[in-house]
N, C-alpha and C positions, 0 to 999 in steps of 0.2 A: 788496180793498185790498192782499192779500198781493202779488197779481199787479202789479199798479203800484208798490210796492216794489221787488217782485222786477230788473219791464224796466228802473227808474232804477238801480237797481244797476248790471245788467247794462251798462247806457249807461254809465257810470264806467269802468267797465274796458277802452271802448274808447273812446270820447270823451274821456278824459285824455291819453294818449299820442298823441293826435293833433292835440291842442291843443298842447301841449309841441313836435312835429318845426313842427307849421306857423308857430306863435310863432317858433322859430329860424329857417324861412323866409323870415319876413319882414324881420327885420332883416339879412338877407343879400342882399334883393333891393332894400331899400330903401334897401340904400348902393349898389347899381348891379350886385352880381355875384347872376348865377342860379344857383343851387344845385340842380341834379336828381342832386347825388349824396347825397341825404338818405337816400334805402334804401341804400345802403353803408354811410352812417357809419352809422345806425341798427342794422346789421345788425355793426357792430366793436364798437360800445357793448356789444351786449348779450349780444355771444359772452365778449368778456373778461369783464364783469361776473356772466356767467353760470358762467365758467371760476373765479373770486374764490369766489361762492359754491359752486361743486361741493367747489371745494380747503376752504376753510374752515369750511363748514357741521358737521364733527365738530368742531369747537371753540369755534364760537359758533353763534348763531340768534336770532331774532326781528329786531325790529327795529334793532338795532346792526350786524348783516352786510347787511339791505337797505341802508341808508343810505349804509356805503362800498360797497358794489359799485355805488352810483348815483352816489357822487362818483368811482368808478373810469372809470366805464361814459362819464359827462361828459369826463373828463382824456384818456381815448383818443378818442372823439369830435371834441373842438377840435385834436386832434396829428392827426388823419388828413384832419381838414379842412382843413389849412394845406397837401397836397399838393393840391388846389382853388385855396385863395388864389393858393398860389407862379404856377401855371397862367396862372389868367385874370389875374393884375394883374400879376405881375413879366412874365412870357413873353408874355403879353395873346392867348392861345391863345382858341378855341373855345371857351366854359364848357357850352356842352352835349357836346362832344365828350369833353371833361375829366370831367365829371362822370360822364357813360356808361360811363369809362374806371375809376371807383373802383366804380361801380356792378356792373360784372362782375369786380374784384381783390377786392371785398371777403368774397363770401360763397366763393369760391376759395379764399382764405390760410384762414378759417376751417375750410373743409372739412378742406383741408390740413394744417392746424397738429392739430385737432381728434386727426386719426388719427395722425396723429406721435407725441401723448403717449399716447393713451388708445387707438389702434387702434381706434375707433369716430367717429363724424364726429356723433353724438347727446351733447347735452352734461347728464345725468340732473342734478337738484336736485332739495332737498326743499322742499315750503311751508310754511315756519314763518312765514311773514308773514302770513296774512290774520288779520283782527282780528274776534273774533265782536258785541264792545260795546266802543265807547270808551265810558269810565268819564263818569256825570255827565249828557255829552251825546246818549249813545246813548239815553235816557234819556226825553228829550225830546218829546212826542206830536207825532206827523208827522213831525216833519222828523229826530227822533231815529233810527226805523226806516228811513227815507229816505236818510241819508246817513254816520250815523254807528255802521249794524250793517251785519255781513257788509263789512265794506270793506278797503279799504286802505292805509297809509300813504301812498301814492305819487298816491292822490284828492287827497289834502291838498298835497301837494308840488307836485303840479302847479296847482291854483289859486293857490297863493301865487307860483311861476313866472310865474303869468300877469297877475296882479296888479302884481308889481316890471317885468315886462317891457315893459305897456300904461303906466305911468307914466313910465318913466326915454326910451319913446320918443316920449312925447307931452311933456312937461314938464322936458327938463333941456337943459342945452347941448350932449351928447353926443347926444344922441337930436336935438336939430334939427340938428348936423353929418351924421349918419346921414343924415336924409332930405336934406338939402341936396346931397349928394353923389350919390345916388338921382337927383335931379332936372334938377339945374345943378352938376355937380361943377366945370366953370368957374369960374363964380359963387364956388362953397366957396373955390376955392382962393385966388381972387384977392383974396379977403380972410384968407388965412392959414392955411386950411383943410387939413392935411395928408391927399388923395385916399385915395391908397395904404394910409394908417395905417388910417384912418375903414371902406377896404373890408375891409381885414385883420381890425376888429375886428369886422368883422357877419359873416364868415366865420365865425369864430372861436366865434361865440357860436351861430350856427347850428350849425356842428360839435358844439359842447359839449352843448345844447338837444336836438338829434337822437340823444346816444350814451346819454343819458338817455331820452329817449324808446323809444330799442329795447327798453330793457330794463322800462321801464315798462310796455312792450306785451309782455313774454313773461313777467312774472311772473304777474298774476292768470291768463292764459289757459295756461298749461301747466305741465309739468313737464320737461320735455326743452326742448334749447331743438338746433335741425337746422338750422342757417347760413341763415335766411330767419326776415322780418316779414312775411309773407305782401302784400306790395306797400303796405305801410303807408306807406313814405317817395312815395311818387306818391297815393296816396292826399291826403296831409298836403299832395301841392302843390294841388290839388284844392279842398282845404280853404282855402289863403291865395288862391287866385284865386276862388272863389265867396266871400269874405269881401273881396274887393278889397283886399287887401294894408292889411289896417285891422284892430287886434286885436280892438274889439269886436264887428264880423263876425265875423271868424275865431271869436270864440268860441262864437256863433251855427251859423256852419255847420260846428266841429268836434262841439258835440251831435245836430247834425243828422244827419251820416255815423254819429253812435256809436248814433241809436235806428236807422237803419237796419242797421248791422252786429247790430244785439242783433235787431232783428226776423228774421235770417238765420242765428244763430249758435242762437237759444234760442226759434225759434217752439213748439218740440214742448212746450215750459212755458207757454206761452201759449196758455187751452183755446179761445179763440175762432179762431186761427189754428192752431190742429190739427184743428180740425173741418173745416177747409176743404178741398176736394179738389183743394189744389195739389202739384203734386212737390217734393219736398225741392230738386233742381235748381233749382227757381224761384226759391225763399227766397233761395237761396246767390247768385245772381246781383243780386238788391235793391241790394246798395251800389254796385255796377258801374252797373247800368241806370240807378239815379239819380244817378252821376257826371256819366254820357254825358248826360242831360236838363239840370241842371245847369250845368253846363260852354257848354253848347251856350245855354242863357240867358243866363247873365250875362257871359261872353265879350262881347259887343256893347256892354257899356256897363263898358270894362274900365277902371280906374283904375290900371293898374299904372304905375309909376317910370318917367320919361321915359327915364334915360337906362343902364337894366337891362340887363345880357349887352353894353353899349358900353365897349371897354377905353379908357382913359382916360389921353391923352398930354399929358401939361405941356404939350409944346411946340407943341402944334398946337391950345390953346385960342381 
């Protein structure tokens, strides 16, 4: 039982942060603009956030410095994503061109900036966040040792993300402007629907979503954080197109990537899959292989947004 404790953990620490970037995904593609610079912003979130904590950590710790370096980590996220929005909606650029374009400036300035201060491009933190028992609930049989020992703040943070997020875009008026705009931004407008604003704000929220996300993905897993999410933000698109751009999918296949990543990351803890006479190269490959299968399924019966990565002119509706 330890062992199936141990993998659902281990699936937390990757399958939250990739719930978190594809969530923001989605409301970025479901107002009409494509977001593949999610590994950028992902990758500014979590450099500054992780820069917040290096500088701060001799003055505070625990969970009060996680919390602002994630409301850090978010504020730079939505400000780096609005060089995306400006792009594809005011300029009506290429959004994959655009994105490709943050996608190689971002983990660059980090490198750059990194050794600028510190002369080193490795940004060291310490871990005062992981939580050994939440008090009361950790308590719990089954689902206490399950989910609420060995964890971390940022479990909880992110299903309540996902929770406000699948609601306000299923059930509010902002959330049917969103997809209305996604669809028939025509339509939106002609009934009063501000385009422009409605793509600005799924950008935005993307951006914000992903710069939290990076940093969500480099706390439990490391202590250095070296200008890369190891292809997390592609990864997370991955995630919203084998979810059909629909959150309760998505949350389906961001656990699904996260038991594969834990069966690649922590097979050697796992005695039936160390018994096995496979090479550790093989493991490592798991999340990839099963992107590629995947991908190559559910592609064919894609639901994506009619009118995604199409820049959107008043005047030629």
């Amino acid at each position: 039982m330890n062992v199936v404790y141990f993998v659902i953990q281990q699936t937390m620490y990757f399958a939250i942060p990739l719930l978190i970037v594809a969530i923001g995904a989605m409301y970025s593609e479901r107002s009409g603009v494509i977001n593949i610079a999610l590994e950028g912003i992902m990758v500014m979130g979590a450099f500054v956030g992780i820069f917040f904590i290096n500088i701060f950590q001799s003055q505070m710790s625990g969970q009060t410095l996680l919390l602002l370096a994630i409301l850090i980590a978010g504020l730079v996220g939505g400000v780096f994503s609005l060089l995306h929005a400006f792009a594809a909606i005011n300029m009506k650029a290429d959004q994959t061109i655009s994105g490709t374009a943050l996608n190689m400036f971002a983990p660059a300035f980090a490198i750059y900036t990194a050794r600028m201060i510190q002369q080193t491009q490795q940004i060291p933190f310490q871990d005062t966040f992981f939580i050994d028992k939440v008090p009361v609930l950790g308590s719990i049989p089954i689902i206490g040792p399950m989910l609420f020992q060995n964890c971390y703040i940022t479990t909880f943070i992110g299903i309540g993300i996902f929770l406000v997020a699948a609601y306000v875009i299923k059930n509010t008026r902002f959330g049917l402007r969103l997809r209305a705009c996604g669809e028939h931004p025509g339509a939106a407008d002609s009934v009063g629907v501000n385009v422009a604003k409605i793509r600005y704000a799924g950008v935005i929220i993307s951006g914000v979503l992903a710069g939290i996300g990076g940093l969500v993905f480099v706390v439990p897993t490391s202590t250095n954080f070296n200008a890369t999410v190891a292809g997390y933000g592609f990864l997370a698109i991955a995630v919203l197109i084998f979810g059909q751009w629909r959150s309760n999918k998505i949350l389906m296949a961001a656990f699904f990537f996260g038991v594969m990543k834990t069966l690649a990351s922590a097979y050697s803890a796992i005695p039936v899959l160390k018994s096995l006479p496979i090479p550790n190269e093989i493991y490592k490959t798991i999340p990839y292989i099963a992107t590629l299968i995947i991908l190559a399924i559910s592609s064919k019966n894609s639901q994506a947004p009619r009118a995604e990565g199409i820049p959107y002119d008043k005047g030629s509706r």
